[in-house]
DRENLO-337777 format. One record per residue: y, x, z of N, C-alpha, C, O in turn. Coordinates in steps of 0.2 Angstrom, whole numbers, plus 5000, padded with zeros to 4 digits. Atoms other than C-alpha are relative to their C-alpha. Example, Ala and Ser with C-alpha at 12.3 -4.5 7.8 and 13.67 -1.06 7.14 Angstrom:
499450045000497850625039500650045000500550095003
499449964999499550685036500549965003501149995004
REM end
This chain:
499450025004556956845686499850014992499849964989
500350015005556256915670499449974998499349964992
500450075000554856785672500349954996500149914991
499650065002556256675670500449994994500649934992
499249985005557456745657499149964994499149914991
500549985008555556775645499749915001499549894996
500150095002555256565649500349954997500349904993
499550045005556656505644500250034994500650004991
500249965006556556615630499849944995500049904991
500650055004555056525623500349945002500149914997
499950064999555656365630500649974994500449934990
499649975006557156405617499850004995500249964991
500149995007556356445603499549964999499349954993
500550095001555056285606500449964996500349944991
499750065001556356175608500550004991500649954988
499749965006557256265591499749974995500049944990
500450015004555756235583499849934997499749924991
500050095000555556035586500649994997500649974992
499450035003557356015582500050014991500149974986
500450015009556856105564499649954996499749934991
500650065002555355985562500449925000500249884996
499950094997556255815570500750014993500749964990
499549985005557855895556499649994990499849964985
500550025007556455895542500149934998500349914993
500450065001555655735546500749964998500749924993
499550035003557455665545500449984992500649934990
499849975007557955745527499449964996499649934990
500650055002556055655523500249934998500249904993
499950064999556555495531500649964996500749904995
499350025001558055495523500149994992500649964990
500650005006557355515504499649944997499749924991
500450075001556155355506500549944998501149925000
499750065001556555195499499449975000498950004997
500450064999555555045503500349945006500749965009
499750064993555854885516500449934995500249914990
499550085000557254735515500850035002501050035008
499249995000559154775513500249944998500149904994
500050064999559954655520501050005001501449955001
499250005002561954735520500150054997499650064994
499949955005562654885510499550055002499350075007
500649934998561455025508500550054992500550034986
499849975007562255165497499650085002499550115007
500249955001561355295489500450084998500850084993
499649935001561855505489499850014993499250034994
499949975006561855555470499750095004499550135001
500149925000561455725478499250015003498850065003
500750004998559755665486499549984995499649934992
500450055003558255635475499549965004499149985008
500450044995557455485483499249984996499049994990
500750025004555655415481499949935004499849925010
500350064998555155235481499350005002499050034997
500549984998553555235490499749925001499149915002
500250074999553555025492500449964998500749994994
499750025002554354905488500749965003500649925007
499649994998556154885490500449934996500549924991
499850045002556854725492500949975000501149955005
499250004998558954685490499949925004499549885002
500150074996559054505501500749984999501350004997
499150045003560354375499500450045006500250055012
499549994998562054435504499950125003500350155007
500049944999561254635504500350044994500450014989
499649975007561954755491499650074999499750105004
500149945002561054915483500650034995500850014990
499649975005562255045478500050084998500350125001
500149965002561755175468500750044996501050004992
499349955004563255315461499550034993498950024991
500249985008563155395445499550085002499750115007
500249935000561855555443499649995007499550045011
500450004997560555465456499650004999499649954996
500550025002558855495453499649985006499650005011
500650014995557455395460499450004997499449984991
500649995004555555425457499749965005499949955011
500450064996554155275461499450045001499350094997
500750004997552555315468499549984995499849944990
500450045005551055255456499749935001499149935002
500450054998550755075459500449924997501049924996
499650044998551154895457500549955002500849905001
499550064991552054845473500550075000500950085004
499349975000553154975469500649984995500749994989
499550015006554654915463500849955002500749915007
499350034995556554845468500049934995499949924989
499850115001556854625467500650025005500550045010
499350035000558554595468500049925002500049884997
500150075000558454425476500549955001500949965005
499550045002559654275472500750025007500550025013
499549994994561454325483499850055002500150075008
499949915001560854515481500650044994501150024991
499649965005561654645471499850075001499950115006
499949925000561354815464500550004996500849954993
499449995003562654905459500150094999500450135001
500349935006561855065448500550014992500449984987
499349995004563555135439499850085000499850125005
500049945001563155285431500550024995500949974994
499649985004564055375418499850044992499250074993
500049965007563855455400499450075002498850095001
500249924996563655635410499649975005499049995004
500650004993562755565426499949945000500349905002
500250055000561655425422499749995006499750035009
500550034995560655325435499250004997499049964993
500650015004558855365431499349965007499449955013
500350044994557455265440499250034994499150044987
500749955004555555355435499550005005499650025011
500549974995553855375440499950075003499850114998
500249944996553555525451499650024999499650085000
500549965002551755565445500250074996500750084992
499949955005551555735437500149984992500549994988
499950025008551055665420500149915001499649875001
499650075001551855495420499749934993499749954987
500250065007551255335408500449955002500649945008
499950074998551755155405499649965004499049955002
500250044995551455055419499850015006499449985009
500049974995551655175432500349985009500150005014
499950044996552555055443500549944998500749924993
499850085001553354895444500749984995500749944990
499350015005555254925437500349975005500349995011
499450024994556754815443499849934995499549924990
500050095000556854605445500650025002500750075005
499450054997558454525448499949944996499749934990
500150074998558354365451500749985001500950005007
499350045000560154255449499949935001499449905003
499850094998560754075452500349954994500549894994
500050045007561054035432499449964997498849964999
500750045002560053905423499650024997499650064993
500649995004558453895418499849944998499949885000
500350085004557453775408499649965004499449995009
500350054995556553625417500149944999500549924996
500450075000555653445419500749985006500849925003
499350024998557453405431500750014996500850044991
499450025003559153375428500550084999500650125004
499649945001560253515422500350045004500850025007
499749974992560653645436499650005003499650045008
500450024995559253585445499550055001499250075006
500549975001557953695439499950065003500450095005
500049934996557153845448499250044997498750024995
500849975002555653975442499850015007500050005013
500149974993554654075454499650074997499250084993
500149955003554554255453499350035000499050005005
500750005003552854325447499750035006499250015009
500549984992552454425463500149975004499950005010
500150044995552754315472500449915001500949885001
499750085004552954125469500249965005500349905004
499550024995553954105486500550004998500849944998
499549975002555354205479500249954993499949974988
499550045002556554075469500650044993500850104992
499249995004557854095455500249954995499849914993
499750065006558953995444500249955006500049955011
499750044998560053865449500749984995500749994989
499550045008561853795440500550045002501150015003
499149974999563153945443499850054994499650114997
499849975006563154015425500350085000500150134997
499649945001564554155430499650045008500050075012
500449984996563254195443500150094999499950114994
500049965001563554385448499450055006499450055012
500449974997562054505453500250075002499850115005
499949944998562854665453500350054993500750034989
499749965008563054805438499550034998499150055002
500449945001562054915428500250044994500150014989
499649985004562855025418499950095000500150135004
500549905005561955215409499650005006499650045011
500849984992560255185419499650024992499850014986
500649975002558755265412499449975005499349995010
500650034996557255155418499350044994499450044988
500749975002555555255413499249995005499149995010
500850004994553655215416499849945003499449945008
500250084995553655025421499649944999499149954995
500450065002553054865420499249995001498849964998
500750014999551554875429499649945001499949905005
500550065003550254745425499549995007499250045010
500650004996548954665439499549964995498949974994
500650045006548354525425500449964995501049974995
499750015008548854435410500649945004501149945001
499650014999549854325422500750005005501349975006
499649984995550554425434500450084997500450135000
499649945001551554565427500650014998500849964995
499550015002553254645425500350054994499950094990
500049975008554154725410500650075002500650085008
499649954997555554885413500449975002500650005007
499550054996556954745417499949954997500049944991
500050075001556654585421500549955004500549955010
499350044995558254455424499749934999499649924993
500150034998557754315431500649965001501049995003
499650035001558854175429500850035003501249995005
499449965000560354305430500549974997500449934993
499450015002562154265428500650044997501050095000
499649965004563354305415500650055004500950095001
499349964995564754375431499550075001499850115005
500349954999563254525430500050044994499850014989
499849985004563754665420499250064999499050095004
500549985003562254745409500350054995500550024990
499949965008562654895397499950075002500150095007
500049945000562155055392499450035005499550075009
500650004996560255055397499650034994499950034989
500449965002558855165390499150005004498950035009
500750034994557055075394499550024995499649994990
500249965003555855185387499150015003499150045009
500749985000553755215388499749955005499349975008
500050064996553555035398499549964999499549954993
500550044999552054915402500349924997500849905000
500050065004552154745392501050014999501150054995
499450025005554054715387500550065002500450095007
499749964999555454825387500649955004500749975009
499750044996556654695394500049934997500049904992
499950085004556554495395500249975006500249985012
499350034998557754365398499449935001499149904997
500450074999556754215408500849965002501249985007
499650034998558054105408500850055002500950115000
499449984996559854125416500550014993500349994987
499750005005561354175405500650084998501150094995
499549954999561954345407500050054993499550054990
500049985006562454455392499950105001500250125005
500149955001561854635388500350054995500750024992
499649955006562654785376499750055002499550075007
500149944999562154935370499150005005499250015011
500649984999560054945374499750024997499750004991
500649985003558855045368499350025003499150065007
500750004997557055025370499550074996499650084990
500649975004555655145365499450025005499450065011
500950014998553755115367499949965004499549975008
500250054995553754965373499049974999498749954994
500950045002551754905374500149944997500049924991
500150055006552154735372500649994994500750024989
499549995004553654665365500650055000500450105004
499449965000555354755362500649965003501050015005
499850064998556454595367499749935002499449904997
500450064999555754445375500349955003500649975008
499550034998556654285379499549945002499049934999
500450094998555954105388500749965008501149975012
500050034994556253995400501049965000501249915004
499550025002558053965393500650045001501050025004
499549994999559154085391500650024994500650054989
499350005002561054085386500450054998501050044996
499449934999561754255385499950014992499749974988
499949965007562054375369499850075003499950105008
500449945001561054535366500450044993500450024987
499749995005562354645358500050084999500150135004
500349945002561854805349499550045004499550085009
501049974996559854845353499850024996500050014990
500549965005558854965346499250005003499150025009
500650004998556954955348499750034996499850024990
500349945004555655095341499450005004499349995010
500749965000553955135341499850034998499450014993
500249965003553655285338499350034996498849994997
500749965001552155405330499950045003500450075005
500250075001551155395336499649975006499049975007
500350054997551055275348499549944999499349924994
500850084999549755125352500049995004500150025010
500050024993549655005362499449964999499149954993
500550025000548254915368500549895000500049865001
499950074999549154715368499849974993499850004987
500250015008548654605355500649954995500449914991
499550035003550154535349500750005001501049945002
499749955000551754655351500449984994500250004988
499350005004553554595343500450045001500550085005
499249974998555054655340500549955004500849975010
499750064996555954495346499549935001499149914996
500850044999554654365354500549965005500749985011
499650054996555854205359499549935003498949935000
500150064996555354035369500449965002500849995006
499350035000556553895371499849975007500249955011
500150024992555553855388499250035003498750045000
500549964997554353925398499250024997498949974998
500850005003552553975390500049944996499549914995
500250045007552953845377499849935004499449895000
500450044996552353705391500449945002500249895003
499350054999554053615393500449984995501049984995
499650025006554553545376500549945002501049934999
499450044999555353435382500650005007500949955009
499549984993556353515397500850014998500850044993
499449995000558253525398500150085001499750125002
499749935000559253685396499750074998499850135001
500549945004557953785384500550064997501150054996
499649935005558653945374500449984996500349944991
499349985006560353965365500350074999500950085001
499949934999560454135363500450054992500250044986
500049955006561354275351499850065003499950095008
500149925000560654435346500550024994500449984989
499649975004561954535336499750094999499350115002
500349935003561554715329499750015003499950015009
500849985001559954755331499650034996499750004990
500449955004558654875324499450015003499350055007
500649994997556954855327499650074992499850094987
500149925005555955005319499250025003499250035009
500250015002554355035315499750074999499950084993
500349955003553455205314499550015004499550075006
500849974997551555215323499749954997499849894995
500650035005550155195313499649955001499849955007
500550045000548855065313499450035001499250064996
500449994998547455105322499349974998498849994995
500350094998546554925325500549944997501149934994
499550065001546954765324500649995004501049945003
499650024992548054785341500650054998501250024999
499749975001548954935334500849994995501150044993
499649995004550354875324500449935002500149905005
499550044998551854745326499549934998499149934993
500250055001551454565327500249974994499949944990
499450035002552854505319500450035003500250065008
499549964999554554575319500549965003501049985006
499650054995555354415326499549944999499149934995
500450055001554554265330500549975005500749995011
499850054991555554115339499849944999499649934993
500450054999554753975343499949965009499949975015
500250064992554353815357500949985002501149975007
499350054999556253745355500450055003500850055008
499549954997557053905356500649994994500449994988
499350005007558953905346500250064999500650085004
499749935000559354075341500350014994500249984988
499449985005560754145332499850094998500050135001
500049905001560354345325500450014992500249994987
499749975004561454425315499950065000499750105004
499949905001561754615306499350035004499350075009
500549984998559854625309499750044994499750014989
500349965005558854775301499250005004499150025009
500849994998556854765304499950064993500050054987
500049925005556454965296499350025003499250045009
500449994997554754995295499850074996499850084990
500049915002554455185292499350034996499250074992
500649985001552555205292499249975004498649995004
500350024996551855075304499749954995499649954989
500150075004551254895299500349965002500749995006
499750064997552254725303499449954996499449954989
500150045004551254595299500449934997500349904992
499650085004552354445296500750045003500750075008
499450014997554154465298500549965002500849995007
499750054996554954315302499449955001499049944997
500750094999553854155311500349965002500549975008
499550024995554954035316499349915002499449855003
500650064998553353915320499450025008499350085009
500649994997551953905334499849955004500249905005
500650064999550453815341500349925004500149875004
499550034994551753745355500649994998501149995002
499550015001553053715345500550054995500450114996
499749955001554553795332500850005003501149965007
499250004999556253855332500349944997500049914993
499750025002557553745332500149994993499750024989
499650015006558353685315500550045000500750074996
499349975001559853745318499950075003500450105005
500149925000559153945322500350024994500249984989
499949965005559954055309499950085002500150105007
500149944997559354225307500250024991500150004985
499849955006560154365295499850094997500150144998
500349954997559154495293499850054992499750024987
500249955005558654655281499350045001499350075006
500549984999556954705279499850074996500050074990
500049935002556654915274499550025000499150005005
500749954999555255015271499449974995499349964989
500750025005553254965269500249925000500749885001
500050095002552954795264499749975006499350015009
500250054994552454665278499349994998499249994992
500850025004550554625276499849945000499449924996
499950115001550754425280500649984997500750004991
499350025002552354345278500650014999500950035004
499150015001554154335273500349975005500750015009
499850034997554554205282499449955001499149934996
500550045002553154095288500449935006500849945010
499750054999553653905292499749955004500049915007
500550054996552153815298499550005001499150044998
500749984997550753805307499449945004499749885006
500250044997549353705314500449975009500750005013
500050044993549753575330499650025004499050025003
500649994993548953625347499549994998499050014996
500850034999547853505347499749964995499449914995
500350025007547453495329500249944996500049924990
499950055001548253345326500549994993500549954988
499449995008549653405311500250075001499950125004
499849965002550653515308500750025002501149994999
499549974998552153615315500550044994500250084990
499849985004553353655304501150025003501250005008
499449984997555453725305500550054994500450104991
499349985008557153725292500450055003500950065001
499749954998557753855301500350064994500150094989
499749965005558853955291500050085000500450115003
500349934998558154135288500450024993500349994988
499649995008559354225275499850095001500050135005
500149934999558454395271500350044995499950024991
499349965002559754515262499850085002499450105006
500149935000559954705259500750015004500850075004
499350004999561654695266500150025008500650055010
499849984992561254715286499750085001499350114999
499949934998561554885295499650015006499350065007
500449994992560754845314500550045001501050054998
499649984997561254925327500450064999500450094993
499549965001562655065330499850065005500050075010
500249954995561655225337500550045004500550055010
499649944996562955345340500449965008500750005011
499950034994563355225356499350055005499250055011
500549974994561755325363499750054999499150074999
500049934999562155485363500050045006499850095006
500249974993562155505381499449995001499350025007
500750014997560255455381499650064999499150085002
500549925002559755635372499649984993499650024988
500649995006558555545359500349984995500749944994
500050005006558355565344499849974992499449984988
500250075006558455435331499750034993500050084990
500149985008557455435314500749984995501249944995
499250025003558755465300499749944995499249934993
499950065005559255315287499750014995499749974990
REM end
């Protein structure tokens, strides 16, 4: 009998011990994000999760992040969440408990992993009839976006902290900290904080959805980036390059517009109509190289129509070489672009406003009456809206 008592004993404290282990392996399991969500998936705010692959939302699936959820990515390019047309996330943080999304390495850089794609069913520009058009997303040129529903909604994002993205495989394949893919204005964008990121801090390939309240800092390449045709408004951006940072891209804006894809469809339907209102691009890492300092502090260009008001380009201690372009090889801005903008600090090392430039294929000359009114008068954006982010702006 005590044979029997002292077996089931140990049998006991076996089976105790598998249930601890299969208990662990669950709390593991349960942690992980990667696969295909395909109906609601909500995440615990009390768990921190780790993207390990890449996580895709599918039509009619929904990602629902609460406020004060952290997720950390794994080091790579296939890690990264697409939002795919007739998905939705829906990352509602708060002032106090933001939504943070970050690489998991000990010591972290830009382009530690992919970032976020959503992908909408708003227009984008194209060689078809308006509405008709579609791109194809960069990782994968299966994957669709764009079409003709304008009030197109993808979900919410509202006090995220995106850190560490935009990882690159080659000059045509990479993404930036958030990229909206023919996005629709029915998707609610504000109160983002996209900060130490591999090529752009956020760009708008087509669609039409509007933004508020962003601030970028250290983006590699640009600090806003627009093409492929889109319609929305970018309201109140701040963008910074610290000291002292460096990047290695060889031509790094503050605002780098396109009225249609890589400049390739001049004559496509439904290119860039876009406002940006208060904004503050800013300007403080040294020149190293020729790579290391601002391109240009706006450039629009290839039939893009932009509207920017209550704009401040504040260069502290870096370079800009030109400050307005409203020309290039493929084409300029519209005529009817108006930009209003206040120039501060060092002096620009090219131009004012530069207006013309050679034709592609050498043939003449590009040129654009774009109306550029530079004035001491503008303020940019309204920092104290990004008081919940922590950082610390240079003062006026």
């Amino acid at each position: 009998m005590k044979k029997l008592f002292f077996a089931l004993a140990i049998f006991s404290t076996l089976l105790a011990a598998c249930n601890d282990d299969d208990d662990k392996k669950k709390d593991q399991d349960e942690n992980i994000l990667e696969g295909n969500i395909t109906d609601v998936k909500e995440l615990d705010p009390a768990v921190e999760y780790r993207l390990i692959g890449a996580l895709t939302v599918k039509e009619g699936g929904e990602l629902v992040i609460p406020a004060g959820t952290v997720i950390k990515a794994e080091i790579g390019f296939d890690k990264y969440i697409l939002v795919e047309m007739g998905g939705k996330i829906m990352a509602e943080g708060t002032a106090d408990k933001p939504v943070t999304f970050m690489s998991g390495a000990a010591s972290p850089k830009a382009g530690y992993w992919g970032g976020i794609i959503i992908n909408g069913k708003a227009k984008v520009s194209g060689a078809g009839a308006s509405g008709t058009n579609q791109g194809s997303t960069e990782i994968d040129g299966s994957i669709k976006y764009g079409g003709n529903d304008n009030a197109d909604n993808s979900g919410k994002l509202t006090y995220v902290k995106l850190f560490h993205t935009g990882a690159k495989v080659d000059a045509e394949t990479e993404h930036n900290g958030l990229t909206l893919n023919g996005v629709g204005n029915g998707t609610i964008i504000e109160n983002l904080y996209i900060a130490e990121g591999s090529d752009d801090g956020i760009e708008f390939f087509g669609g039409s959805v509007n933004v508020k309240n962003l601030l970028v800092v250290n983006s590699q390449d640009d600090m806003f980036d627009i093409t492929q045709g889109w319609t929305g408004t970018l309201d109140n951006a701040y963008g910074i390059w610290e000291a002292p940072f460096l990047t290695d891209e060889g031509d790094p804006r503050g605002i780098e517009a396109d009225g249609n894809l890589d400049g390739k469809g001049p004559d496509h339907v439904d290119q860039s109509d876009f406002t940006i209102k208060n904004v503050s691009i800013v300007v403080n890492a040294p020149k190293a190289d020729d790579k290391t300092y601002m391109h240009d502090a706006i450039k629009i260009r290839r039939g893009a129509k932009a509207t920017i008001t209550n704009c401040l380009v504040w260069n502290i201690s870096g370079e800009v070489k030109d400050f307005v372009d409203v020309v290039d090889k493929r084409g300029g801005a519209t005529d009817d672009t108006s930009i209003a903008c206040t120039y501060k600090g060092i002096a620009y090392v090219g131009n004012e406003v530069t207006r013309e430039t050679a034709n592609e294929d050498g043939s003449g000359t590009i040129t654009s009456d774009a109306t550029v009114t530079v004035s001491d008068s503008n303020t940019g954006a309204n920092t104290s809206v990004f008081s919940w982010t922590g950082y610390s702006f240079p003062a006026n």
